[in-house]
C-alpha positions as CSV (number, residue, x, y, z in Angstrom):
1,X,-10.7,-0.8,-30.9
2,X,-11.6,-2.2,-27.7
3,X,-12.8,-5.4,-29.3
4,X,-9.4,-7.1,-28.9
5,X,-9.3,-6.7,-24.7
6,X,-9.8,-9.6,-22.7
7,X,-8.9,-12.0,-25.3
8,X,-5.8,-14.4,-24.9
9,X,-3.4,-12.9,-27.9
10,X,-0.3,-11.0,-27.6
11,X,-0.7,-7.4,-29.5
12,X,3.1,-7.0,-31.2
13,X,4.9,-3.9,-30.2
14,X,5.7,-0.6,-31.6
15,X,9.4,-0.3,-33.0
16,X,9.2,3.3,-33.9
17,X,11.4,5.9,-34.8
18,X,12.4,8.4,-32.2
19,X,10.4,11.3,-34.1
20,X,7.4,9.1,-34.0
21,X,7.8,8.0,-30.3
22,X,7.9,11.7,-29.3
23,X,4.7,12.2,-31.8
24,X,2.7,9.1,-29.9
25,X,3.3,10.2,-26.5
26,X,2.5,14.0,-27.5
27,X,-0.6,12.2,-29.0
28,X,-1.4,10.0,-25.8
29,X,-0.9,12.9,-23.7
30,X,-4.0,14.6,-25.2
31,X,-6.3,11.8,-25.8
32,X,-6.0,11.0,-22.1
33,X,-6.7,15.0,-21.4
34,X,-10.0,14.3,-22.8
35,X,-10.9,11.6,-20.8
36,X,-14.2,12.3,-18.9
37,X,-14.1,13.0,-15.6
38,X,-16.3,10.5,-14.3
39,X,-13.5,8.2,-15.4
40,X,-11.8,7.3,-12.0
41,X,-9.5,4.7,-14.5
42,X,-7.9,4.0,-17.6
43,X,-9.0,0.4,-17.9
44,X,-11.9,0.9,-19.7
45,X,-11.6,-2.4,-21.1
46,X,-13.8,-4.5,-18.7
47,X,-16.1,-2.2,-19.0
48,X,-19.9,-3.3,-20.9
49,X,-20.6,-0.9,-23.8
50,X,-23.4,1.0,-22.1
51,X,-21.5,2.1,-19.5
52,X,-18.7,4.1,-21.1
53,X,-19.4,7.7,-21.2
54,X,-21.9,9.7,-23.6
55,X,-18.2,10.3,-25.5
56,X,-17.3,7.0,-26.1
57,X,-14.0,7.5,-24.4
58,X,-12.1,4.5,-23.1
59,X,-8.9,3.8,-22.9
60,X,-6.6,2.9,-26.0
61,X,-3.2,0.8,-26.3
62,X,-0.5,2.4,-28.1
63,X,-1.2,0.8,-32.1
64,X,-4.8,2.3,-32.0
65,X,-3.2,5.3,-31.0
66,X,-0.8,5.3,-33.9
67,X,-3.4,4.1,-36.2
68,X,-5.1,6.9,-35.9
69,X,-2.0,9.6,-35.6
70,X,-0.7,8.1,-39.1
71,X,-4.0,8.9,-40.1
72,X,-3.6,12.1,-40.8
73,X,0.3,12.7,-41.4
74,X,1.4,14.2,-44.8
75,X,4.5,14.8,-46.0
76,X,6.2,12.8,-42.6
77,X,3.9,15.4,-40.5
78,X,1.6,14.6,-38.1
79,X,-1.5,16.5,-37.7
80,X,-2.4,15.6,-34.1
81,X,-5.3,18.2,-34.2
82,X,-6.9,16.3,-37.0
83,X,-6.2,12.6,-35.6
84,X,-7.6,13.3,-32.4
85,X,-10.5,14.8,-34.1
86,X,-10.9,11.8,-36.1
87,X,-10.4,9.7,-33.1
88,X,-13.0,11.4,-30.9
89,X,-15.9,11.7,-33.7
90,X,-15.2,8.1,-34.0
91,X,-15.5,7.0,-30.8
92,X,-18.6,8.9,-30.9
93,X,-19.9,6.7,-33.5
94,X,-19.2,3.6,-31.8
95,X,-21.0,4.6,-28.4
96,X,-24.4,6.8,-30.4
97,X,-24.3,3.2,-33.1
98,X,-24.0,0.1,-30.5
99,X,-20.7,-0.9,-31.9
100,X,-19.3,-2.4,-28.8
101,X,-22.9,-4.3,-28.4
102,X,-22.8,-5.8,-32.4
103,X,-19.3,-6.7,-31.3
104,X,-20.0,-8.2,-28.2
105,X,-23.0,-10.4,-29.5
106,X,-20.6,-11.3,-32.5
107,X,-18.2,-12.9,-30.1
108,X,-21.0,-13.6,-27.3
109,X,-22.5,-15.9,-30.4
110,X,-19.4,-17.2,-31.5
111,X,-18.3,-18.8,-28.5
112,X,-21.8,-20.5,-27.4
113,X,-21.8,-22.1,-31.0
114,X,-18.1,-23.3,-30.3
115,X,-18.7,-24.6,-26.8
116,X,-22.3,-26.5,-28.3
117,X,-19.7,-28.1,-31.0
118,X,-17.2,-29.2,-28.3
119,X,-20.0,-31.0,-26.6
120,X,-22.2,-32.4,-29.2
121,X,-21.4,-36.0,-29.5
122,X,-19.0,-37.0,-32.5
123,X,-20.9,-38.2,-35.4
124,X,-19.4,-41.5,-36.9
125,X,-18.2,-40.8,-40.7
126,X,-19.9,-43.9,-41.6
127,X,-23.2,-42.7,-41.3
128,X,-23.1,-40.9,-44.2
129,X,-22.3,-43.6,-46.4
């Protein structure tokens, strides 16, 4: 979910049909009528796990969206009530489970490890000879 903001990579875009388009927006139209309002903006993004609502609502690019609408289509329907019941219990999950925070210290880890390795002198190969 929100574990790709704020990193420097270009998310590819949507080339959908115009059935699907109209679907997505239709989608995105009611996830955003659920969003809290204590919620003054959409960029959720920047914000640290523990302060996103007791719903785990933030704000979602157009793929997850999709994701989660294609979840639940059958037979080339969508079942919008379904994927943004799936979408919302999950959300849920992430916020009540610490997601975000496992993510965060995943990445938070990651990156003091690379930044020790970038200045840790160079060992000489011929030292282990």
């Amino acid at each position: 979910m929100n574990h790709l903001c704020n990193l420097d990579i270009k998310l590819p875009s949507l080339s959908l049909s115009k059935d699907d388009s109209i679907a997505l927006e239709k989608f995105r139209n009611a996830y955003n009528a659920k969003r809290p309002p204590e919620i003054i903006t959409e960029d959720v993004a920047v914000w640290c796990p523990d302060e996103l609502p007791s719903c785990g609502w933030r704000a979602l690019d157009d793929i997850t969206l999709y994701r989660f609408l294609c979840a639940d289509r059958r037979n080339d329907k969508f079942n919008h009530d379904a994927s943004l019941e799936r979408l919302l219990k999950t959300l849920l999950f992430r916020k009540e489970h610490g997601v975000d925070d496992i993510l965060r210290a995943i990445i938070t880890t990651k990156t003091i490890v690379e930044e020790e390795n970038m200045n840790s002198p160079k060992k000489d190969n011929d030292d282990n000879r």
